[in-house]
N, C-alpha and C positions, 0 to 999 in steps of 0.2 A: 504494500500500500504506500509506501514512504516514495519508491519508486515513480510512480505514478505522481504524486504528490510534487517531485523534483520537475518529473517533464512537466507538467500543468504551470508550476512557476518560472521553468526555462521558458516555455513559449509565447509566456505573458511579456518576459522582459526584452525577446528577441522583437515582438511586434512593438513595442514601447520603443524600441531602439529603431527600427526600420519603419514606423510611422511618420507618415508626411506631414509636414507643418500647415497650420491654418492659411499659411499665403499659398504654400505651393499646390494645398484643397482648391484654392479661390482659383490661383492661374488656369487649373486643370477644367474645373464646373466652366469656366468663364470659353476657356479651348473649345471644351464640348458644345457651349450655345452657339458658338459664332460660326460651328461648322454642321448645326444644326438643319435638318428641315427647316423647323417649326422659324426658326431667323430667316431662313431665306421667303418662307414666304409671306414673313413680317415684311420683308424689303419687300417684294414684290408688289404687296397690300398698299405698301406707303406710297411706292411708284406712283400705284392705281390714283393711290384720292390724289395724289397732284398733278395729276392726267396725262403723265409719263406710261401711257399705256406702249406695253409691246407691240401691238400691231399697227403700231404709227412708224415705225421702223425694220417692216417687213417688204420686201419688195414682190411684184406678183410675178410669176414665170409660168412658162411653158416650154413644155416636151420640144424642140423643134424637129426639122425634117432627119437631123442627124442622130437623133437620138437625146441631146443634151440640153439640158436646161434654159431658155436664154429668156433675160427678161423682155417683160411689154411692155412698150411703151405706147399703146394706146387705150391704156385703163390706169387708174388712177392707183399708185403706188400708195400714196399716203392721204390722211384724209384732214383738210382741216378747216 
């Protein structure tokens, strides 16, 4: 039993020892949001309400005879 007792309080003071600091918690959470989903489509969202819409900077195309993409320029790329 004493055994067991030594391991239980080695692996307390190993993690105590190799536990990260409250900054280097914050640097890591803060890493994780900004490479988040839920951030990008906060940006996206913010885009939107200041009428930074995506498809105000889409161009329109077509297939042409060669197989490749080529845009039109007689339809309206952008709208405003």
């Amino acid at each position: 039993m004493i055994g067991i007792m030594e391991r239980i309080n080695a692996a307390i003071r190993m993690g105590a020892v190799s536990a990260m600091s409250e900054r280097e918690f914050f640097q890591k959470e803060i890493a994780l949001w900004k490479n988040s989903d839920v951030r990008n489509n906060q940006l996206i969202g913010e885009k939107y309400y200041r009428g930074k819409h995506d498809i105000l900077e889409r161009v329109r195309t077509v297939i042409g005879q060669d197989g490749k993409l080529h845009e039109v320029h007689n339809l309206y790329n952008k709208f405003s």
